[in-house]
C-alpha positions as CSV (number, residue, x, y, z in Angstrom):
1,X,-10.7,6.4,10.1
2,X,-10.8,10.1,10.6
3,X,-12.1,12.3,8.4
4,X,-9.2,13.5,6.1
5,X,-9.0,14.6,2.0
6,X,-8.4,10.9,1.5
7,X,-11.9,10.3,2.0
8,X,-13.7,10.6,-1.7
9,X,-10.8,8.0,-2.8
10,X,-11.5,5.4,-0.3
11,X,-13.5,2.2,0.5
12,X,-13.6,0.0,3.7
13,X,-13.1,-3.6,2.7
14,X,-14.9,-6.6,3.8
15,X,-11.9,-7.6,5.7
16,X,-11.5,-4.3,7.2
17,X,-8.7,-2.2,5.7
18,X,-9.5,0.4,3.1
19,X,-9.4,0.1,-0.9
20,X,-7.6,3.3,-1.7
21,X,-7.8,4.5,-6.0
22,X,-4.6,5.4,-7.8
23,X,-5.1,9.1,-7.4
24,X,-5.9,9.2,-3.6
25,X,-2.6,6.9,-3.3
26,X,-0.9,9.9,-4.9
27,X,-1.7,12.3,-2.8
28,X,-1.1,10.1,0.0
29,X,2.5,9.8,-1.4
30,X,2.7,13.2,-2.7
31,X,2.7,14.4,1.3
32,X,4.8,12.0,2.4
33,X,1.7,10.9,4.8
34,X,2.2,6.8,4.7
35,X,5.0,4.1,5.0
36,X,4.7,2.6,1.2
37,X,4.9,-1.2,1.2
38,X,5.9,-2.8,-2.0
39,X,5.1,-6.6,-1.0
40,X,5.7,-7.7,-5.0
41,X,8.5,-10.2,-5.4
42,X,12.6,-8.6,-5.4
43,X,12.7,-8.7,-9.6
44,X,9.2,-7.0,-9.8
45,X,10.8,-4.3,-7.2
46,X,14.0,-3.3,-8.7
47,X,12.6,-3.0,-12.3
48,X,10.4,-0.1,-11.2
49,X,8.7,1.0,-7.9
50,X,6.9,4.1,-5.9
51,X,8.8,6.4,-4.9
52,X,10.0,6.0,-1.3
53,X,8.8,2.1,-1.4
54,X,9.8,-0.5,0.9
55,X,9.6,-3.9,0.0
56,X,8.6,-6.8,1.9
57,X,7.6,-10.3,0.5
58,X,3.9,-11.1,0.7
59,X,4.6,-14.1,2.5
60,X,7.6,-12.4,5.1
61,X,4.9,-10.0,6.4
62,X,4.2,-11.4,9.3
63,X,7.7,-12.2,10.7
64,X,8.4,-8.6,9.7
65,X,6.2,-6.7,10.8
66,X,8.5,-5.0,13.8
67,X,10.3,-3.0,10.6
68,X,7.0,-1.4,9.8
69,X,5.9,2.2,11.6
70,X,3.1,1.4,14.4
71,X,2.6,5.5,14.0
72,X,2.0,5.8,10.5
73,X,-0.6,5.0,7.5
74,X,0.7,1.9,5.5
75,X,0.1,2.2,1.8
76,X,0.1,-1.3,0.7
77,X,0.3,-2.6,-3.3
78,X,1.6,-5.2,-5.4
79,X,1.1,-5.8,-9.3
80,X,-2.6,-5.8,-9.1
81,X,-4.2,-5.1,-6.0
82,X,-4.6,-9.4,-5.0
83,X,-1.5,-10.0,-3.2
84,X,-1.5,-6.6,-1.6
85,X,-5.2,-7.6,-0.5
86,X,-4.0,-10.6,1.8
87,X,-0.9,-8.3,2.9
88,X,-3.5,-5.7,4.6
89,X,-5.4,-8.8,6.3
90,X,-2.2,-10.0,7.6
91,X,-1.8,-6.5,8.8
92,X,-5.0,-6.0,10.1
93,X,-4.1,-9.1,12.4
94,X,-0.9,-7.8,13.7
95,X,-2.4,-4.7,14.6
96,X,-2.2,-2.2,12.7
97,X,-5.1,0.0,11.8
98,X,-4.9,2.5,9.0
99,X,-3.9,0.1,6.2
100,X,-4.4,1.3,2.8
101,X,-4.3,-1.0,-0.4
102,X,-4.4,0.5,-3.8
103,X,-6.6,-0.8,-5.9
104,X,-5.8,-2.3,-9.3
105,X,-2.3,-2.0,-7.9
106,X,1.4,-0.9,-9.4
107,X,-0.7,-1.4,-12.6
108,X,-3.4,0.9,-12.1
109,X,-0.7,3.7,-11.0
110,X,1.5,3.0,-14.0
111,X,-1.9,3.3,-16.8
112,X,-2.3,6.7,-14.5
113,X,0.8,7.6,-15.3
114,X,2.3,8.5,-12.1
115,X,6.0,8.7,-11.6
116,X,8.2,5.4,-10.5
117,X,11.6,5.1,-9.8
118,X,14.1,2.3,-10.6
């Protein structure tokens, strides 16, 4: 990963896509600088999201994966930060390279109290 203002707000993870905190997420968002990937079931999604979200099952990743940007950051979450976790390994194994999960997840960004849309 290059060296960017992200940096203080991230984390390599063991399976080798960076743990990202709420407030680096925001500023990720904030300049529009990463494809957002909502990968939380369709009920979870159209009560509240990120602004700018896509979503795509958990489990659909990998035979969707030609609807994601090869040229851009992915900023990956679900609920909690677990099901987003195995969504940047699948990732990872497609080939992609700057994967970005947020940790603690939709959670951790509502208790931060950053703006969602419905």
């Amino acid at each position: 990963m290059e060296e960017d203002e992200y940096e203080s707000f991230v984390s390599k993870d063991q399976f080798g896509f960076y743990d990202i905190s709420a407030e680096g997420a925001k500023k990720m968002v904030d300049k529009k600088d990463a494809f957002v990937l909502d990968v939380r079931d369709q009920a979870a999604f159209d009560k509240e999201h990120l602004e700018d979200a896509h979503r795509i099952d958990v489990l659909d990743i990998e035979n969707k994966v030609d609807e994601l940007p090869q040229d851009k950051k992915i900023l990956v979450y679900c609920e909690i930060g677990v099901l987003s976790m195995a969504a940047g390994k699948k990732l990872l194994e497609s080939g992609f390279s700057e994967v970005y999960n947020i940790t603690g997840g939709f959670q951790e960004w509502k208790q931060a109290g950053y703006p969602t849309e419905k």
